[in-house]
C-alpha positions as CSV (number, residue, x, y, z in Angstrom):
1,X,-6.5,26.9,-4.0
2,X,-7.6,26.1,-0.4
3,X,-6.3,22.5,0.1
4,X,-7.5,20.6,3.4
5,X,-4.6,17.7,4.2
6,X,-6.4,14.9,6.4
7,X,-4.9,12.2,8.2
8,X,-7.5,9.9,9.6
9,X,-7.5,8.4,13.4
10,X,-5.6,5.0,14.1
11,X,-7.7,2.4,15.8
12,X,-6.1,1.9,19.6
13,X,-3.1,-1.1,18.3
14,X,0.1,-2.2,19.8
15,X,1.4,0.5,17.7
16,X,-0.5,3.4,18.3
17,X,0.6,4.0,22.0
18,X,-2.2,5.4,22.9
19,X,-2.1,4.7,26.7
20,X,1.8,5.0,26.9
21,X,1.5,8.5,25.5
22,X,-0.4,10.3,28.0
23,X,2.5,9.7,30.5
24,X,5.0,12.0,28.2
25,X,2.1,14.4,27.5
26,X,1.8,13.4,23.7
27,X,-1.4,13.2,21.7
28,X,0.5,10.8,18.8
29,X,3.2,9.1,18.5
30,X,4.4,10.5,15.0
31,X,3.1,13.1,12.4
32,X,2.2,12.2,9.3
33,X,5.0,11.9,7.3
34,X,3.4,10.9,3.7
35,X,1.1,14.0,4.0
36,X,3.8,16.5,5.0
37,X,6.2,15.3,1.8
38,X,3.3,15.2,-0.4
39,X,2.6,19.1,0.8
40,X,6.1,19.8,-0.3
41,X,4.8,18.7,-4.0
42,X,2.3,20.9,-3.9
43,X,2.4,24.2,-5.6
44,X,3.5,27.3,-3.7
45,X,0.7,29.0,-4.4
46,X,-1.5,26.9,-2.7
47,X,-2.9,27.4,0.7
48,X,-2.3,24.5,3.1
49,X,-3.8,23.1,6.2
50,X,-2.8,19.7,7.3
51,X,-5.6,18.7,10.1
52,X,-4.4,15.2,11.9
53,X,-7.3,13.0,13.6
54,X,-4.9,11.7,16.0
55,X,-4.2,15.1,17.6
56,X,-7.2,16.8,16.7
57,X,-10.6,17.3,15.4
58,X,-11.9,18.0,12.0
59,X,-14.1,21.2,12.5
60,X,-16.9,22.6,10.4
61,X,-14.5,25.9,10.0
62,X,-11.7,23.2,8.7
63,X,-14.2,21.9,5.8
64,X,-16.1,25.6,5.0
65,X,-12.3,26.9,4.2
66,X,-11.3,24.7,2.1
67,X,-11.5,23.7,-1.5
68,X,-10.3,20.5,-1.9
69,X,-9.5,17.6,0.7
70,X,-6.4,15.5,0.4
71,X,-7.1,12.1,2.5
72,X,-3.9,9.8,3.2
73,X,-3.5,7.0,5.6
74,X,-2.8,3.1,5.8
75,X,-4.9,0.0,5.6
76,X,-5.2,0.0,9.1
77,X,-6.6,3.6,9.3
78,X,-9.9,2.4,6.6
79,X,-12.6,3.0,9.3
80,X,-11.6,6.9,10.3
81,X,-11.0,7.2,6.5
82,X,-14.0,6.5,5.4
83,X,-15.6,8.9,7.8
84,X,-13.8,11.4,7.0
85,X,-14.1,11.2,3.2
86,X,-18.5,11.5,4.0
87,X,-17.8,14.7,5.8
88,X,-15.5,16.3,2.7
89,X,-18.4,14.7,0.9
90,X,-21.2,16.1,2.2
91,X,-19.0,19.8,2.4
92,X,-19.4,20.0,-1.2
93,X,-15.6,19.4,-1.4
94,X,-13.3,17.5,-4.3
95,X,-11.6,14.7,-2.9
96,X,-8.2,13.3,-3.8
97,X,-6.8,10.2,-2.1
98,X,-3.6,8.4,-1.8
99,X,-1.1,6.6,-0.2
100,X,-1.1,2.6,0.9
101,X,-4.9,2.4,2.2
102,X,-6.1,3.6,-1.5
103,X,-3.2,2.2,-3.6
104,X,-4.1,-1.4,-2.5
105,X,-7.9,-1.0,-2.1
106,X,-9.0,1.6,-4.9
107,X,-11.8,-0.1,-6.5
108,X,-13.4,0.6,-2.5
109,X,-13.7,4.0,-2.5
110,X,-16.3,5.1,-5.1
111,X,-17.2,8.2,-3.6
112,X,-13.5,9.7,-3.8
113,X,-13.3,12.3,-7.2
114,X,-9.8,12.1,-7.7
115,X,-6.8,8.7,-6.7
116,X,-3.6,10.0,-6.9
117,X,-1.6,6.2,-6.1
118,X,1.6,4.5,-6.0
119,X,4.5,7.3,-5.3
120,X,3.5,10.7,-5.4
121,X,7.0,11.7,-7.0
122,X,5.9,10.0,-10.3
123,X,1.7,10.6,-10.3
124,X,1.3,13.6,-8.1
125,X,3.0,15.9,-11.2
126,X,0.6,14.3,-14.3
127,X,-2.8,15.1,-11.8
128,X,-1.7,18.5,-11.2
129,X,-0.9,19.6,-14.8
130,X,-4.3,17.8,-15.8
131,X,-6.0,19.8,-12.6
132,X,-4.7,23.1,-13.6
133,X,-5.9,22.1,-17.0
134,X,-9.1,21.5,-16.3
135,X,-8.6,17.8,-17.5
136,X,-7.9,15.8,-14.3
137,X,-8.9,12.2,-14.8
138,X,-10.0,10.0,-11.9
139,X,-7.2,7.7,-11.4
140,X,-3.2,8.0,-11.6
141,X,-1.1,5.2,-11.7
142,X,2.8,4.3,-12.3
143,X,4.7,1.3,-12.5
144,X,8.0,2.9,-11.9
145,X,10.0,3.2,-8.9
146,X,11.3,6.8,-9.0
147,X,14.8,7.9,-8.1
148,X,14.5,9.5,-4.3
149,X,16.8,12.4,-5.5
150,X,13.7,14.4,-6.1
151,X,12.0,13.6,-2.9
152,X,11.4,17.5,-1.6
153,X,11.8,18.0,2.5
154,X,8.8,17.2,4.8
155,X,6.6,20.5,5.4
156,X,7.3,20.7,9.6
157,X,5.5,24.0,9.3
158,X,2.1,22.1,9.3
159,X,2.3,20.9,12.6
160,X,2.4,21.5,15.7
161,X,5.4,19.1,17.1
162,X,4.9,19.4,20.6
163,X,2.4,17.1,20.1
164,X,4.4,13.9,19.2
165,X,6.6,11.9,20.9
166,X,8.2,11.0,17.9
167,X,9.0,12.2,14.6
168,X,9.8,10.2,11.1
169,X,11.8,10.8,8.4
170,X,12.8,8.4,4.9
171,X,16.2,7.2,3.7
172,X,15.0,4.4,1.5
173,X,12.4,2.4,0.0
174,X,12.1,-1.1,-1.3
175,X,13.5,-4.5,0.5
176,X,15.8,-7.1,-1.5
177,X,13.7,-9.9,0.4
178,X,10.6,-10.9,-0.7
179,X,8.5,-12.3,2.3
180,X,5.2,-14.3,1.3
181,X,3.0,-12.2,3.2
182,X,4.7,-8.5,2.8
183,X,3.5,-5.9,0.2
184,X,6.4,-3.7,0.8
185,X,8.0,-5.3,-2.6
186,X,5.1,-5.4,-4.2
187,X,4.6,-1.1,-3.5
188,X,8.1,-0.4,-3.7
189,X,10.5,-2.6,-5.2
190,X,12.9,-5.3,-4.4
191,X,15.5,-2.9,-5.6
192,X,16.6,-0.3,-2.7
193,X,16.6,3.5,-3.3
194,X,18.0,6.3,-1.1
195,X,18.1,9.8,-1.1
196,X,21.4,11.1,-1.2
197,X,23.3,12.0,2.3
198,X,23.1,15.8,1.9
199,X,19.5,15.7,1.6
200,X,18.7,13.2,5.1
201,X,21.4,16.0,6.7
202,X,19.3,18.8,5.1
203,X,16.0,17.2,6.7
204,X,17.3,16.8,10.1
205,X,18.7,20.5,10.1
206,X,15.3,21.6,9.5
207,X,13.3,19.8,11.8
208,X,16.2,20.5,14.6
209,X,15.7,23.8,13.9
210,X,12.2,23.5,14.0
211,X,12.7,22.6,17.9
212,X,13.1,19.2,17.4
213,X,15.4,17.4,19.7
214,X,14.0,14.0,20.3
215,X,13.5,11.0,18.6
216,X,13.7,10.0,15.1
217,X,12.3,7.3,12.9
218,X,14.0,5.9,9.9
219,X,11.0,5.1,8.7
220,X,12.6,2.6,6.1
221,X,11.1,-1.1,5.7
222,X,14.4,-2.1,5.6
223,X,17.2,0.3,6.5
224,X,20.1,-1.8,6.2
225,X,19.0,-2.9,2.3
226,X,22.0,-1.5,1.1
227,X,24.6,-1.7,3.9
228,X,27.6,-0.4,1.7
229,X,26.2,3.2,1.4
230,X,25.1,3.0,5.3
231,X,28.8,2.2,6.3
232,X,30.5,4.3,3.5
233,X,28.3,7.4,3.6
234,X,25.3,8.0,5.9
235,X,26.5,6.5,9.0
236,X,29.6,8.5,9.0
237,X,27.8,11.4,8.3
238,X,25.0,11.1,10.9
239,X,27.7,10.5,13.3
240,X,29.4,14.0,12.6
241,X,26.0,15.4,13.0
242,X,25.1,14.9,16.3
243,X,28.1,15.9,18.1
244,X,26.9,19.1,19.8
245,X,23.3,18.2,19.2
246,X,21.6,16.8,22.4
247,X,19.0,14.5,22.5
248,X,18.7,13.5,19.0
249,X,18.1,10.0,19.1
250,X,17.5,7.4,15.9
251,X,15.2,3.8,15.7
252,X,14.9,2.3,12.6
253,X,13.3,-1.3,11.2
254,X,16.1,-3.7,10.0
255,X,15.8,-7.2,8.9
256,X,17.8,-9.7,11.2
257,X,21.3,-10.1,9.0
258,X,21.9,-6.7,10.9
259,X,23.5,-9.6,13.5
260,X,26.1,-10.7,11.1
261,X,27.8,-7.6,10.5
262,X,29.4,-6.2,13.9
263,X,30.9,-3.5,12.5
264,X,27.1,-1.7,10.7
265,X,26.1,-2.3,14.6
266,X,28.6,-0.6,15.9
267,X,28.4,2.5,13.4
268,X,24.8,2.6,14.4
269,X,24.9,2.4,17.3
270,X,27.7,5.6,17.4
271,X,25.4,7.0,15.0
272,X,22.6,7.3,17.9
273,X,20.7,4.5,16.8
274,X,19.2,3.0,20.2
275,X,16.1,0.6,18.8
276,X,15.9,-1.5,15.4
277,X,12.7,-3.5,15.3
278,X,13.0,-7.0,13.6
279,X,10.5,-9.4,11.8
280,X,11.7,-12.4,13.9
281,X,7.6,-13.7,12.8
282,X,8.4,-17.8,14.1
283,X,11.3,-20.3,15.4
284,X,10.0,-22.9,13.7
285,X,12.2,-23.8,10.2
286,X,8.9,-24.8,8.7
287,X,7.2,-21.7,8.4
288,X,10.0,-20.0,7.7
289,X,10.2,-21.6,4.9
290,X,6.9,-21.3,3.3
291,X,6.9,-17.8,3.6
292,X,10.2,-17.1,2.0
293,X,11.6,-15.6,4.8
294,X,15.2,-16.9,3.9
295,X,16.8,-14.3,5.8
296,X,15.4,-15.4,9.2
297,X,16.2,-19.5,7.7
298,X,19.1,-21.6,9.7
299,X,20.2,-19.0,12.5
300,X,20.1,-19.1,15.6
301,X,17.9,-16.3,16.4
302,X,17.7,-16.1,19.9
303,X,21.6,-15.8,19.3
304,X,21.0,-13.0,17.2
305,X,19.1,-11.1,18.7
306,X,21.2,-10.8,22.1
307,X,24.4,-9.9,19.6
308,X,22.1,-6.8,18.3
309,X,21.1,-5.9,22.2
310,X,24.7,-6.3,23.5
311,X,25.6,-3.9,20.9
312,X,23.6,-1.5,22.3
313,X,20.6,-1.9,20.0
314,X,17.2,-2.9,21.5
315,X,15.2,-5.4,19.5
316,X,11.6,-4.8,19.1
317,X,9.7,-7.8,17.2
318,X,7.6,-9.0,15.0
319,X,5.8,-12.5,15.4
320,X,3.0,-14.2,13.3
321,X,1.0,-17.3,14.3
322,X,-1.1,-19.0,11.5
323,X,1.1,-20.1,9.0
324,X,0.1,-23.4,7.2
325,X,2.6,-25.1,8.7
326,X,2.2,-24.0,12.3
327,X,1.4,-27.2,14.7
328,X,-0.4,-26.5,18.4
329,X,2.6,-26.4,19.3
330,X,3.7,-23.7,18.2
331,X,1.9,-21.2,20.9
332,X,4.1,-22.5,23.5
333,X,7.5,-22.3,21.6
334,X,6.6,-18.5,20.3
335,X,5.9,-17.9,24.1
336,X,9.5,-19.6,25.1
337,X,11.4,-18.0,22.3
338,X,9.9,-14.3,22.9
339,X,10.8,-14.9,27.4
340,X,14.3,-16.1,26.1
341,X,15.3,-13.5,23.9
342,X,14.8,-10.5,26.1
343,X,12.1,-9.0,23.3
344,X,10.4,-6.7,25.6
345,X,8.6,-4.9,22.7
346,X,7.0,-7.9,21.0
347,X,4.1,-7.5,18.7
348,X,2.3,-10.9,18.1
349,X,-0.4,-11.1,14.9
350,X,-2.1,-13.4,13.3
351,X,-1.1,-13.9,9.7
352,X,-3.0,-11.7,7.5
353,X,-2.6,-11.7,3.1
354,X,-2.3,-8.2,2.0
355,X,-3.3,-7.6,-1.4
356,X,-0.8,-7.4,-3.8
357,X,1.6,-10.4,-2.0
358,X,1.9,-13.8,-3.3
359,X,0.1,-15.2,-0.2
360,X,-2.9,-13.2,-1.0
361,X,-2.8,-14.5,-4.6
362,X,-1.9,-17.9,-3.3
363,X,-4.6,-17.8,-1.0
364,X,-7.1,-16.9,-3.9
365,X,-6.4,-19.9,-5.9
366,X,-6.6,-22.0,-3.1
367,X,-10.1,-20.3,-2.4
368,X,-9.1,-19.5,1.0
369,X,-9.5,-16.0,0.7
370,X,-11.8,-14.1,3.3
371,X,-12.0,-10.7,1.8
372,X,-9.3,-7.4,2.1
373,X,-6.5,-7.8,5.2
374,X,-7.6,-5.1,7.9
375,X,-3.7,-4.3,8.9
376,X,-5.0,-4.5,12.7
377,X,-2.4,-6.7,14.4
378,X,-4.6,-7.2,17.9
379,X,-7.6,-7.7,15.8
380,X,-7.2,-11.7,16.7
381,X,-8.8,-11.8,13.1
382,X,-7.6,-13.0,9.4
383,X,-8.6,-12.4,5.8
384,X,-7.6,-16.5,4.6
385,X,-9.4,-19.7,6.3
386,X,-6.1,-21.1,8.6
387,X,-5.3,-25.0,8.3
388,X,-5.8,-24.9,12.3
389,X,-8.9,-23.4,12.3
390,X,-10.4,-20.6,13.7
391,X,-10.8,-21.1,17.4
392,X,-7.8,-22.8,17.9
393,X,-6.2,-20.3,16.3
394,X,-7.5,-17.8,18.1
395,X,-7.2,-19.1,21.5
396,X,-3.8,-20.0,21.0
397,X,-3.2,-16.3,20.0
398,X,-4.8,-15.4,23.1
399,X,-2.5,-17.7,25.2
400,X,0.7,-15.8,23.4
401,X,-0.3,-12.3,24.5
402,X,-2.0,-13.4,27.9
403,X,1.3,-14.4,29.0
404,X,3.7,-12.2,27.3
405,X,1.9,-9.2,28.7
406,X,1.4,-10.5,32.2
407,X,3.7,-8.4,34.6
408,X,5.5,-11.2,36.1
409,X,6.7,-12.1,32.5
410,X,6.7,-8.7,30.9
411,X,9.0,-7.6,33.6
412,X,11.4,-10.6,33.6
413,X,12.1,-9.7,29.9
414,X,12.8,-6.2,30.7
415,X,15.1,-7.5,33.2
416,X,16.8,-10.2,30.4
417,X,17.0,-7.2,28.0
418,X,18.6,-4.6,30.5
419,X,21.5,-7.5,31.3
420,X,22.3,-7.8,27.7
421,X,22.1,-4.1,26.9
422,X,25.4,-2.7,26.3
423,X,25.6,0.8,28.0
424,X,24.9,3.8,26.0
425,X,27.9,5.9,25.0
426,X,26.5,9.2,24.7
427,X,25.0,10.1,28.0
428,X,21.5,12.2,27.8
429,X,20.0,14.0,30.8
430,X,16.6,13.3,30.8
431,X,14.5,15.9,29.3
432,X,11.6,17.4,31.3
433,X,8.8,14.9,29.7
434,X,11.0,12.3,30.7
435,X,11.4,13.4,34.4
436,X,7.1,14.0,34.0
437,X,6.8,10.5,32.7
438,X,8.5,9.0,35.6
439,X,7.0,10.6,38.2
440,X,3.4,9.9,36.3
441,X,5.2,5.7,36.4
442,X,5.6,6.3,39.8
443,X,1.9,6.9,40.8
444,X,0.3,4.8,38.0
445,X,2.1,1.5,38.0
446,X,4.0,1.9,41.4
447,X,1.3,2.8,43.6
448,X,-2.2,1.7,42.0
449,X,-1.1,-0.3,39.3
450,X,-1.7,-4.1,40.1
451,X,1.9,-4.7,38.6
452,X,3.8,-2.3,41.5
453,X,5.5,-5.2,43.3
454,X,6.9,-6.1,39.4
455,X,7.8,-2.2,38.7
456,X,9.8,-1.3,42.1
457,X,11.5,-4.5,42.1
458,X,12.7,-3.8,38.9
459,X,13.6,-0.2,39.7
460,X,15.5,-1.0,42.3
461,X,17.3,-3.8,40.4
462,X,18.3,-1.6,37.9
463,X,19.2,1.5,40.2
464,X,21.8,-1.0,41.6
465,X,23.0,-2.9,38.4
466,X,22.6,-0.5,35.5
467,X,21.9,2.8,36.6
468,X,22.4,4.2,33.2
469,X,19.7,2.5,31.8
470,X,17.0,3.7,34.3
471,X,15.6,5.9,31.6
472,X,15.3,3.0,29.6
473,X,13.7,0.4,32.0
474,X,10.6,3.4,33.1
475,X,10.1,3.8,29.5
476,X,9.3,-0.1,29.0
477,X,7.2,-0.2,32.2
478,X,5.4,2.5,30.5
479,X,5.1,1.1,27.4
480,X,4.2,-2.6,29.2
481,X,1.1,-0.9,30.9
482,X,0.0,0.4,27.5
483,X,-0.1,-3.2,26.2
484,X,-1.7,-4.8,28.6
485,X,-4.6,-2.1,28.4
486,X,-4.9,-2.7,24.7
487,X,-5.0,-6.3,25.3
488,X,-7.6,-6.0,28.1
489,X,-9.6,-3.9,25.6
490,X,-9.0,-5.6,22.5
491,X,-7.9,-9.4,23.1
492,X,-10.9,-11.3,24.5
């Protein structure tokens, strides 16, 4: 069996990177992890080829070799899919589909033979039985939330590396919160499961000897879900790990109790842990409330979020605007609370009902339901008719990212951030796409870039003050550039 693994093209997002990348010489910013484990489910028999859109091209030679085509990709990823799934179509090949894009929206894609959904660990073995049988139905679905034991390593073999700037591996799924607008629960479970230590060790073994020295994603929707096992068992371990291996670096996504427990931050941050990214989503108490974001409920969050940076964590965030709640007003405090916090990276959306969450179903009683949530958070559009309306809506969104992403303020937070920063212990030399990238900063934003006065200024500020961190204040120049672009392109 020829199978063709396809991972379709991400539409140019905050998170895709897509201008930043070019500065390090990367096509993507990560492989595709969901495809790679699903190839190691795969029997060994099989002959694989994974081809992903985001690096490359789908050729005619790509669909003539093949027998069957595997398609996998997020909500956000819907447009590329569908084109790709018309190719594989009109190939003459059998395709299967899974992952989140088809798990939430299966009853959209007619024209795919075969939906393999929910984890692969508990459908992917019933469809290949009934395949090899000759029996294979047209739909696989489970219910249960399987034990991550059997989870088999990620096939590295099928891509080319060099291509990423990052890579991402899996310690856990499900979240013990249950936000009103997240379908993380709803896909995996409020109760947390982890691979064992041995196995995350095994993993990073193979891809470092695949080459890979760089960074790492956690890709976990909530690492710190159980923070026992972190402190007792994988921290420890991932901190034995490293010594002797340079440039290894971890980021993760953490929910914003990581502030309460100073000694998880510290074992992180020891660990090689040097970004956590955090649904902040609003300061106001209000909306908190109504979307069951407890966790987030009766802190002071700007607080927390300078305890996380001081111990040597950097806070990426996530905000939302459009919550029932939300007055006018709430434009200019998301604007003050995102300047004060030092939240360099800060990814602003208007609020959006996945299927599958209570505010979708909430939202369908109500009869305020638009249609399926695109997962595009620069889209500056929603699936549920806001209590603010539209426009004013919208143009207060504008307002948020028009000022956040201005230099003058996009630099100032850099600035905020790089005072609160602790220092990092372990002390990398740069590696050569890091000495490229600068150089590339240099001529891009210091010389015809219309933020250079913003960019040596803070150069020279941080030559002077923190000198250590130099690597860290050219890669947030970088990244700043790329999201003013996408807001240039995008947010009108």
């Amino acid at each position: 069996m020829n199978a063709l693994l396809l991972y379709p093209e991400f539409p140019d997002t905050f998170w895709s990177f897509k201008h930043a990348l070019p500065f390090v010489g990367k096509k993507a910013s990560f492989p595709p992890l969901g495809l790679l484990t699903v190839a190691g489910m795969l029997p060994a028999d099989w002959n694989l080829r994974l081809v992903d859109l985001n690096v490359g091209q789908l050729r005619e030679a790509d669909l003539a070799w093949a027998d069957t085509a595997w398609v996998g990709g997020m909500v956000i990823q819907e447009a590329s899919a569908r084109d790709v799934i018309a190719r594989c179509k009109g190939a003459g090949l059998t395709v299967v589909g899974g992952g989140p894009l088809f798990t939430m929206e299966p009853e959209s894609f007619d024209e795919v033979d075969h939906l393999v959904l929910n984890e692969a660990e508990v459908t992917l073995p019933p469809f290949l039985a009934d395949l090899a049988a000759g029996r294979a139905r047209r739909s696989y679905t489970s219910d249960a939330f399987p034990d991550m034991a059997g989870t088999p390593d990620p096939r590295w073999d099928l891509v080319d590396l060099k291509r990423y700037y990052s890579v991402g591996i899996q310690y856990s799924r499900g979240c013990p919160f249950n936000c009103d607008f997240c379908n993380v629960t709803s896909l995996f479970g409020r109760r947390v499961r982890t691979k064992r230590t041995e196995q995350m060790l095994a993993e990073l073994d193979g891809l470092y000897a695949c080459g890979w020295h760089g960074r790492v994603f956690f890709v976990d929707d909530n690492f710190i879900g159980n923070k026992r096992l972190l402190k007792t068992d994988l921290l420890p371990a991932l901190i034995n790990w490293r010594k002797g291996k340079r440039g290894v670096t971890f980021h993760t996504e953490a929910s914003i109790n990581l502030a309460d427990d100073a000694e998880l931050m510290d074992l992180m941050a020891e660990a090689g842990f040097d970004t956590v990214f955090v649904g902040i989503e609003t300061p106001d108490e209000g909306a908190l409330a109504e979307c069951s974001k407890g966790q987030n409920e009766h802190r002071d969050l700007v607080a927390d979020v300078k305890r996380i940076q001081r111990a040597g964590l950097q806070v990426q965030g996530g905000f939302i605007v459009g919550f029932d709640s939300d007055l006018p007003s709430i434009f200019r405090r998301q604007i003050d609370f995102i300047q004060r916090s030092g939240i360099v990276t800060a990814m602003v959306g208007i609020l959006q009902a996945p299927k599958g969450t209570r505010l979708y179903q909430r939202m369908e009683r109500e009869g305020r339901l638009l249609g399926i949530s695109s997962g595009d958070n620069v889209e500056g559009t929603t699936n549920i008719v806001p209590t603010m309306g539209f426009d004013r809506l919208y143009a207060g969104y504008k307002e948020i990212l028009q000022h956040i992403y201005a230099p003058r303020h996009y630099y100032a937070r850099v600035k905020t951030l790089l005072r609160e920063h602790r220092t990092p212990r372990v002390r990398c030399l740069p590696s050569r796409a890091e000495i490229a990238a600068f150089f590339r900063s240099i001529y891009r934003l210091g010389i015809v870039g219309r933020e250079r006065v913003h960019y040596w200024k803070l150069m020279l500020w941080t030559f002077l003050r923190r000198p250590r961190l130099v690597p860290l204040a050219v890669t947030l120049a970088i990244t700043g550039y790329h999201f003013r672009k996408v807001c240039e392109l995008r947010v009108r």
